[in-house]
Structure formats: C-alpha cells, structure tokens
N, C-alpha and C positions, 0 to 999 in steps of 0.2 A: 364593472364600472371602472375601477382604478387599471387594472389591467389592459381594457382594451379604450383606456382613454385616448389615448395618443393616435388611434386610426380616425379622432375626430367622428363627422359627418359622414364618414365611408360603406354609412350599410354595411359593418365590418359581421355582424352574426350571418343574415343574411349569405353575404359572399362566399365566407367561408364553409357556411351548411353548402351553398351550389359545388364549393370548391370538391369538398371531399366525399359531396356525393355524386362527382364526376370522377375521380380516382377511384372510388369504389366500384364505378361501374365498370371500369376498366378492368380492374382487377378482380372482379366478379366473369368477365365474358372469359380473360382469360385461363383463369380455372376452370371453366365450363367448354372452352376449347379441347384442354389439357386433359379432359376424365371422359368427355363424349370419342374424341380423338383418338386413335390407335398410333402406336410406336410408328407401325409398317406407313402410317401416312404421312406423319412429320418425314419421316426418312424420304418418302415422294416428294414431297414438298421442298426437301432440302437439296435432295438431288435436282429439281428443275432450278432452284434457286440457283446452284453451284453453277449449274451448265447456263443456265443465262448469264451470270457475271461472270464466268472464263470466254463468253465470246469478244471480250474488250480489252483491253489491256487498262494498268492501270493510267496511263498516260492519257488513252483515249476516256475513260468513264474522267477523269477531271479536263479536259477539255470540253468535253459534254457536258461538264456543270457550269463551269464558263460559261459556257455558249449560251446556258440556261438562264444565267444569273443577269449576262448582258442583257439579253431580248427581254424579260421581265422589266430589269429596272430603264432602259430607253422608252421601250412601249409606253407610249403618250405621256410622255414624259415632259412636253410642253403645257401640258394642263395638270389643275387647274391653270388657266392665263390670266392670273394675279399671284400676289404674296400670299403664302401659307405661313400660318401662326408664326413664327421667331425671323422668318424671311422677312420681314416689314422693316425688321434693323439690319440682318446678318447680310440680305442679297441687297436691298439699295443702298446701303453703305459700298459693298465692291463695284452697285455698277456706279454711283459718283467718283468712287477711284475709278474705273476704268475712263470715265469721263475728265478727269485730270482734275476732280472738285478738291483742293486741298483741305478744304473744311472738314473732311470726313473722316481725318484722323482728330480731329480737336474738339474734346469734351467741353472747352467753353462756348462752342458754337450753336447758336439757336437751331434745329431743321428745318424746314419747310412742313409748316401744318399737315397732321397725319402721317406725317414719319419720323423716324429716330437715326441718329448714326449711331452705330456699334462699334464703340471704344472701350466696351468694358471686357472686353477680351483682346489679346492680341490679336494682330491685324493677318498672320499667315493663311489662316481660311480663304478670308475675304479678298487676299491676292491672286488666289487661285481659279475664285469665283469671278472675278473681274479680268481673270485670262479668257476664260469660260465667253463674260458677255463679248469679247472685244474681236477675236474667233470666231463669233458666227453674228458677227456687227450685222452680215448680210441679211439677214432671217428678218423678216418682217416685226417690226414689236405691235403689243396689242395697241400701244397707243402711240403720237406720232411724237418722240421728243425734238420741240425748240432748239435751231444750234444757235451753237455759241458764236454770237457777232463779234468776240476776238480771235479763233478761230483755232490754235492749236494754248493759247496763253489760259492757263487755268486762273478759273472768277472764283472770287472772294464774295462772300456777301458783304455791304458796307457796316459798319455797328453803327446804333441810333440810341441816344438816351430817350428815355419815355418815361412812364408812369409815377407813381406818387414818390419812393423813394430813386429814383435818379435810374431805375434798372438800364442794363446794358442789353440790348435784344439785337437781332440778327435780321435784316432785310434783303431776301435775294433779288437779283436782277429776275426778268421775268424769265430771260432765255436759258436759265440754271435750273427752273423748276423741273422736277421729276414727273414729266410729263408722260414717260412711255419707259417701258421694261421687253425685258429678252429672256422671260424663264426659263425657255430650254438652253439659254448661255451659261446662266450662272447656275443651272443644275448638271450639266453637263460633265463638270470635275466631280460634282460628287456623287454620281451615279459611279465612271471611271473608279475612282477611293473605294469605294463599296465594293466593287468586283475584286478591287486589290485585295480588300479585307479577308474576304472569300479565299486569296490566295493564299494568305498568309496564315491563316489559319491553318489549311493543308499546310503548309511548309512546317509551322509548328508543330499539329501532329504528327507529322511524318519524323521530326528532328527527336519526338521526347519519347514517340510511342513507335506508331506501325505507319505506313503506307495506308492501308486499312483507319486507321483513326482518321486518319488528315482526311481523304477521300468521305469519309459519314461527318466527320464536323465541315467538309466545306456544303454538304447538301444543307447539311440543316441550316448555317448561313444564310444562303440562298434561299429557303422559306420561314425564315423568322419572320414575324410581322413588322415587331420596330425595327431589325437593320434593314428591310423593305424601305421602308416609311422614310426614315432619316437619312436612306442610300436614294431619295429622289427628293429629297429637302434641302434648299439654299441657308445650309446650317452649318456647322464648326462641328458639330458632333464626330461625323464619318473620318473626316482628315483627323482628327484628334486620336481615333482607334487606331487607323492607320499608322500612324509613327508609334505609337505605344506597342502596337504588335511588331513595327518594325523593329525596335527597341528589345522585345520577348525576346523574337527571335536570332538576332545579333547576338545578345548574349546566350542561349544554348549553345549558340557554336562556340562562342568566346568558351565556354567552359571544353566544351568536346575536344577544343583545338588544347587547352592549357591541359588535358590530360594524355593527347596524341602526340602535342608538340608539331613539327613541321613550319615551313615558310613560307611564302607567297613572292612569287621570284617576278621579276618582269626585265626582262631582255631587248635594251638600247644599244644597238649599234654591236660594239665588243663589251659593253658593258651590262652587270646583269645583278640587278638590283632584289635585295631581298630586304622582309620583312616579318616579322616573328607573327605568325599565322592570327595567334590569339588576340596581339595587341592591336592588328588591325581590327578584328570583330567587335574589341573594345574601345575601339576608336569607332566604330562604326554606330556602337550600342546609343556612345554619347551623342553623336547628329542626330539621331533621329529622337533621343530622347529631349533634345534642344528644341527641335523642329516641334516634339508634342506641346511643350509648353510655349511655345511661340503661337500655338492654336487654344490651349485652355493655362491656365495653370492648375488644374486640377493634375498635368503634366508632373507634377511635384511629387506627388501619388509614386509613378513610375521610378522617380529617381530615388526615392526611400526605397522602395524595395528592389529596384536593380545593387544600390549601394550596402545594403543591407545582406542582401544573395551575395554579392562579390564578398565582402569582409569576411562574411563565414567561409566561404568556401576558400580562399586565399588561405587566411589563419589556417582552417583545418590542413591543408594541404600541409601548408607549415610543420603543424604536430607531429603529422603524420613521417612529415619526412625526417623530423631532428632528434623525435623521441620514441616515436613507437618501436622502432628496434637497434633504438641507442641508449648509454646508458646518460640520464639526468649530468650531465657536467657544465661547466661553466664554460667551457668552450659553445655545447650544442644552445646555453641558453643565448650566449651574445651572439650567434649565428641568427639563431629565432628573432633576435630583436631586430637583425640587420634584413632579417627577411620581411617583417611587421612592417618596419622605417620604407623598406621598399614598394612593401604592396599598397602602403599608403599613398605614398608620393604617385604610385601607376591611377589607382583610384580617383583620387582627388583628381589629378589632371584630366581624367580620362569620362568619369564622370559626374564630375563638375565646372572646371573650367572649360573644358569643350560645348558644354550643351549652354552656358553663360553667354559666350562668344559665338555661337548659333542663333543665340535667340539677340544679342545686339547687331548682328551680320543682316535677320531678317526686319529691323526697324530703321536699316539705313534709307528705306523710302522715305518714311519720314523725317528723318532728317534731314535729305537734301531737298524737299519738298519744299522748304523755307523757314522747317522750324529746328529751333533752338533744343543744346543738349539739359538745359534747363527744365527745359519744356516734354521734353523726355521723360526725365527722373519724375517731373510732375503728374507724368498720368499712369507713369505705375504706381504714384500715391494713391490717385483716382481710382483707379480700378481696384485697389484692395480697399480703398474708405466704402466704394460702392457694394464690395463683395461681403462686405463685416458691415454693414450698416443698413442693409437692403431689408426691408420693415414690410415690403409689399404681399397681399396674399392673391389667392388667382380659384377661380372657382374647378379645375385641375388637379392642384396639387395635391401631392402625396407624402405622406412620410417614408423615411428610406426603410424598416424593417417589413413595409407592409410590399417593398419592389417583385423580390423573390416568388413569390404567389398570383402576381398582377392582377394586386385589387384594384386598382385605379387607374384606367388609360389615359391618355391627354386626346381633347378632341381639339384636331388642329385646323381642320377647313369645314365648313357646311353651303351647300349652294340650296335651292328649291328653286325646281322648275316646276309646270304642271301635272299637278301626281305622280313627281320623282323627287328624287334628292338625292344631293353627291355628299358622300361623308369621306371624310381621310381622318382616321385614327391614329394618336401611336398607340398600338396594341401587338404584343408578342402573341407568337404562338402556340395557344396553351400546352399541346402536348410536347413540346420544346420547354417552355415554363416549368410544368409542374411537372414531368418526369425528371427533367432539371434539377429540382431539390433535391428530390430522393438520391439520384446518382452522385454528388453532391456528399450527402449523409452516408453514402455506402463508399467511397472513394475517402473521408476521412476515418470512416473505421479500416478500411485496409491498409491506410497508410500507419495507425498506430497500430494494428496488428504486424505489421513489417518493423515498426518499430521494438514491438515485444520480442516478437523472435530475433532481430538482430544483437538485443541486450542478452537472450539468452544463448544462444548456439553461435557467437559472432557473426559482425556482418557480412562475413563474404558469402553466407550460407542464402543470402536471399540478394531477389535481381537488380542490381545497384540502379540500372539506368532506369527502370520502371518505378523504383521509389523516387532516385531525385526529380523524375518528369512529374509526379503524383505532391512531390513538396512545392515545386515551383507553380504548378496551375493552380491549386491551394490557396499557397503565398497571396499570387497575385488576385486570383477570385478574391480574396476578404480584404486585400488591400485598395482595392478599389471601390468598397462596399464601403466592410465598416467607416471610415472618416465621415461619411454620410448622417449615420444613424446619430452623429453627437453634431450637426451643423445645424446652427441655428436659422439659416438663412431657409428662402422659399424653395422646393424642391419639388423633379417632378419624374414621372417614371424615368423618361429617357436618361435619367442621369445613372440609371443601372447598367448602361450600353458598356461600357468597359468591362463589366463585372459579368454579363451576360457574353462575352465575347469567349472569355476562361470558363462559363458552366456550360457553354456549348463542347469547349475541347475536354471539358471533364463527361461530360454524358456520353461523347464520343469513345473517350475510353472504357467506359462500360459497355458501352452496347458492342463495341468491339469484345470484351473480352470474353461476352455473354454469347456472341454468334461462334465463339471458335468453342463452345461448348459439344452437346448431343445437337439433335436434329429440331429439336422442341426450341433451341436456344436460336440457331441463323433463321426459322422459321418467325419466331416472334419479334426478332432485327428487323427482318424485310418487312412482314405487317405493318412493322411500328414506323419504320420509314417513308411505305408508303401513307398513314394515317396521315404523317405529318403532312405529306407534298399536298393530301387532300384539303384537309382543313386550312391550308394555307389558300389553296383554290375558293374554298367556301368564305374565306373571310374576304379575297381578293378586293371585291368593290369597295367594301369600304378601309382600305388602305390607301387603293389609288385614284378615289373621288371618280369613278363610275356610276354613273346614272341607274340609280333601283328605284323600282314604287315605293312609296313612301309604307305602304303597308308592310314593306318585305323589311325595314328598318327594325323591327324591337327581335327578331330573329337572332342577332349578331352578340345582343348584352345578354351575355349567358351569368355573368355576376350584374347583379343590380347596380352595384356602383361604378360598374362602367360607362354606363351613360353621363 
C-alpha cells in the first residue's frame, strides 16, 4: 500500500508482474540460445555479421540511418489533419503568429472558443513552427481560413465588459477566427529537429566513446516510439532536446579542446584572426543552452549541470596544476585563487550571461510586436505562477519514478472509422526502455568500479576518456530526471524525453562494449538490434494514427495501464 501509493490508479502490480515477465522471457530464450547453441556457430554468426557491416563504411551506415529516420518521420506526416493532444495550444498559437495575430503572445487575451494560446512556455518553438506553416502557405489547409480585410496590419480582438462582476473578455472579428490549419507546416520543423536529434546523438557518442556507439545510439533514436511520436508533433518537446544536446555536445569539446588547447584561426584579407579553441565551444555551449530555455525552462536543468561539469573540472585542473607536483606555498595558493577568480569570471559570462542575452535576443518579437518591456517581465511572472500553481489533473498522467519502466503512455489522438481506429500513442520502445535501465544499473556500477580502482592503484591506471564520458551521460541522465520525482505539478511520460535521450547513449555504450566481446556477445548486439527495428514496426500504427481493425487494438497494451 504505502510503497506503491504514489503510482495512484496505474495497475502498478499488474504492470510490473507483465514487466518482468517480459525480461524474464528474454533472458530465459537467451540462455537457451547460449546452451543449445555451439561456439563454432556464434563464430558463423559473427563472422557473417562482421562481413556485412564491413561492406559500409561508417559514414555510409549513418547516412543510411538518416535517410531512415527522414522517410519514417515525413511519411504522412500531414495526418492526422487536425490538432494532436498539446498541438491545440503549441501549433495554433505559431500559426496566429505566423498570421501576424499579436494576441498570441498575451496571456490576458481571451482565445477564440476551443482553443488556447501557449504563453506558458517560451515562444522559440512556436517560431519555428510558424516558419514551418508560412513555407508551405501553398499546401492546401483542411479548412479554408477567412483573410484578413486589413490585409498585411495585424488584428486585435476588441475587449468588451460583460458579466455580473464587470469581467474583461476578448471578441474577435470574424475574419481572425482560426478557421483552417497546415499540419504538415507546423510539423515540418519538427520532424527536421528530430533528425537533428538523431545526429547529435551520434556526434555525442562518437565525442565521449566510439564511432561504434554514436552509430547504435543514432538507430535506436530512430526507432524509439516517443522520439517517433514527439519527432511528428506540433510540440516544444523535440527543439528543446535539440539545444540541450546541442549544448551536451559543445561542451565535450569545450573540455577535449581545454586539455589539447589549439585555436580557431580565420583568415581576412592579410589579416588572421584567432580564437582560443575551448572558449569558443564554450561560448557555443551557452547559445544553445539559451536557445534550450527559450523553448522550455526546464532549459535550467541543462545550465546546472553544464555549470556544475565546468566548476569541477576548471578547479580540478587547477589542483592538479598548482599542487600535485608542487610544494603547498603561498605563492601556488594565491596563483590558485587567481586561477578560481578566472574560471569564474569565464563561467558566469559564458554560461550565464550568454544564454540570459539569447533568451531576451529570442523575445524581441514581442516586443516590437507592440508590447511593452513591462509587459515582458509580466509574463515571465505568469509562466512561473502557471508553472508553481497548476492544480490540474489529466486522466494520462504519470508520476516521474514510475517513467523508467513505461508504466503509463499518454494517448494523444483517437479517430473511429468503420471497424478501424487510428491511435497515436506516446509510448517508447520497450526493448529500448527496459534494457534501458538495466544498462543504466550496470554503467553506474562500472563507473564506481573505475572509481575504486582509480583510489587504489592511481588514476592514470584506468581509461580517463571512458570514465569522464560514463560521469557526464550519468550526470546528465539523473539531472534531467530526478527534479521530476520532487515536482508537484501534473506530469506526463514525455517529460522523460531528455532523460531518455542520455539512457539511449548509456545503453549504446554497453551494447558496444558487449559486441567487441566473444562471438556470443556481436551476435546477441545484432539480435537485440534487430528485435528493436522489429518491435518498432509492430507498434508502427499506433504511433502514427494508421488505420487498424478495431479488433487488432487490445494487442499493443502489453501493460494494463497503458490504455
């Protein structure tokens, strides 16, 4: 009872009896693989594996996941042709921005019945999305929008007082109403961000691990079910990963470049401009870490631990340079302090007031929109009173410790036609999911094992780059998790998407390190890879609201509380 109060309504025994006697059976076939199986066959097995992946290069196998990842998330990617669950606020808020509605940044403004503007997040998504509808204006919309009889001059709804206490309510003209939509406009960026995500991910693992890792974390990318789902949703979710990992990855190099050193030269004329390698990475780290919170402020997340990563590793360097083979004087400690006073001053600027000055750079629409800098400071009161004060519950919701396991999907669209139905879930990929934790659980026992032995036998006895890549995807995995588990507000799977971004490049690291084993080990890589691409197939329709019998529907809820 006490224990598993918190998963509420979730069929949490239930789920978790399906859960783990789905891993069991996994882990049942594969021992029974492993005993019926001979040496001499994994060795066959692994030899045709090897000789199929040598006829690619690795360049070529991540263009081929590209090219995968595109054609997936395009593919009818116009439908459903309406709003999907959080698109009702996130995509007709950008296409009134893209219609010049200045109302659509102002939380005192009424909507037009049956819709909401989304001001409770920063407006950077939704400028993107409204590049999206404005780009393919051509493309027929389902429904025909009213223009505007002033013709390029953005309308105002008039304000009207009404009801018993004097309320202030919003009347639009008629030719302002939100008569017609372009969902393949405003999905369009974020299909695009989703492939990016895809890249970036490789770039990641390739910067902290292997070639080899980035290339298995961009597949499984590419068939997770929520970044699917949210990579063809008129949401803030995908662009928000996007700069967070752009952000990841800017700072591994900031670090790589502050222990190689080197400059970044650029050649004008006779003149030939240089700039200290690292400090641009870290001038790079903070744009994009701006640009995240100009999409969520969950963004905030990112800057704790990029700022948190930088202090330690600045200091340590520090140490390491003024005392480990010097003797304690008072000369080396005032060096130390001159170096602290330094690395602060580079941090703070770099990020903090960089990504401050990103994120006021990206609300200059609205201000020259017609409103005031008053007006401004006001609605990021608004959005944090909304964010601390939001009381609402959703028959969806989840708690965050129950994300990891995906006891709870979110059902985002349903249609019914005759004896079919379109479902769009957000639902991961369980064998993505729950191998997920495990690798997870076995990545922070290696990492305190590297810990042990570096206490004991010094550190230079174990491999420095594979520990710090193993503390940073860590780091950032439980930094984007835990804050969840203590928020009081309403929560729902997707808000694990950051966190599932990090256990995808943590599982990738395993299963890489597992394939450069015996022949038992690339053999059961490739299986488990392909399992994924499969089950990803099998869950296919109901991610992208594809037409099934209605009968073929209870197949999909392999936990009870997924429905």
């Amino acid at each position: 009872g006490g224990l598993l109060a918190p998963f509420g309504t979730l069929e949490i025994g239930g789920s978790l009896f399906g859960l783990f006697a789905g891993v069991s059976t996994i882990v049942l076939v594969v021992s029974i693989i492993q005993v019926f199986f001979s040496q001499e066959v994994f060795r066959r097995l692994a030899s045709a594996i090897d000789y199929l992946s040598g006829l690619f290069s690795p360049r070529q196998l991540l263009i081929g996941i590209i090219c995968l990842a595109l054609f997936v998330r395009m593919y009818r990617l116009w439908l459903p042709a309406d709003y999907v669950f959080d698109e009702v606020y996130h995509a007709f808020t950008a296409e009134e921005i893209a219609h010049g509605n200045v109302a659509a940044w102002e939380w005192w403004t009424d909507p037009p019945e049956e819709f909401a503007y989304e001001w409770t997040h920063p407006a950077l998504s939704k400028y993107f999305m409204a590049a999206g509808v404005n780009l393919f204006s051509w493309l027929p919309t389902t429904l025909e929008r009213i223009p505007n009889p002033n013709g390029g001059v953005p309308m105002r709804p008039t304000q009207e007082t009404s009801g018993e206490h004097g309320k202030t309510v919003s009347v639009y003209p008629e030719s302002v109403s939100p008569t017609g939509h372009n969902p393949f406009g405003w999905r369009f960026p974020v299909a695009l961000f989703s492939v990016g995500v895809i890249i970036l991910l490789y770039r990641i693992g390739k910067e902290l691990f292997s070639e080899a890792t980035g290339l298995i974390a961009a597949f499984l990318a590419t068939f997770d079910g929520l970044l699917f789902v949210l990579g063809r949703t008129g949401m803030n979710d995908t662009f928000f990963l996007f700069f967070e990992l752009g952000a990841f990855l800017m700072f591994t190099r900031y670090l790589k470049a502050k222990t190689h050193g080197g400059y970044l030269a650029l050649k004008i004329a006779k003149f030939t401009l240089k700039w200290n390698k690292s400090l641009v990475y870290l001038l790079l780290t903070g744009i994009c870490l701006g640009l995240a919170v100009a999409t969520k402020w969950t963004g905030l997340y990112g800057i704790g631990l990029v700022s948190a990563a930088y202090g330690i590793s600045y200091i340590g360097s520090s140490v390491y340079k003024r005392f480990l083979h010097h003797r304690l004087t008072v000369r080396s400690i005032g060096w130390f302090l001159v170096d602290s006073i330094r690395g602060a001053l580079i941090g703070i600027s770099h990020l903090i007031v960089i990504p401050a000055l990103v994120y006021l750079v990206v609300h200059i629409p609205f201000l020259v929109s017609g409103h005031t800098w008053d007006q401004f400071v006001e609605l990021q009161k608004q959005m944090w009173w909304y964010h601390t004060n939001l009381k609402a519950t959703h028959n969806y919701q989840s708690v965050a410790v129950s994300w990891p396991l995906m006891i709870r999907s979110v059902w985002f669209y349903v249609k019914y036609g005759e004896g079919t139905v379109s479902h769009i879930y957000a639902l991961g990929n369980p064998f993505i999911w729950w191998v997920g934790v495990a690798s997870v659980a076995a990545m922070i026992y290696s990492t305190l094992n590297l810990v042990r032995i570096g206490v004991r036998r010094g550190w230079k006895s174990i491999q420095s780059s594979w520990f710090v890549g193993q503390v940073l995807i860590l780091g950032a995995y439980f930094a984007f998790f835990l804050p969840w588990t203590i928020s009081p507000r309403i929560m729902f799977l997707y808000h694990y998407t950051p966190s599932l971004a990090f256990l995808i490049l943590i599982l990738a690291s395993v299963l890489t390190r597992l394939s450069r084993g015996d022949a038992f080990g690339r053999v059961v890589v490739a299986g488990y890879l392909v399992c994924v691409f499969v089950v990803f197939l099998y869950f296919y329709p109901i991610l992208s609201g594809v037409p099934i019998p209605q009968i073929w529907g209870d197949q999909y809820f392999w936990l009870p509380s997924w429905r």
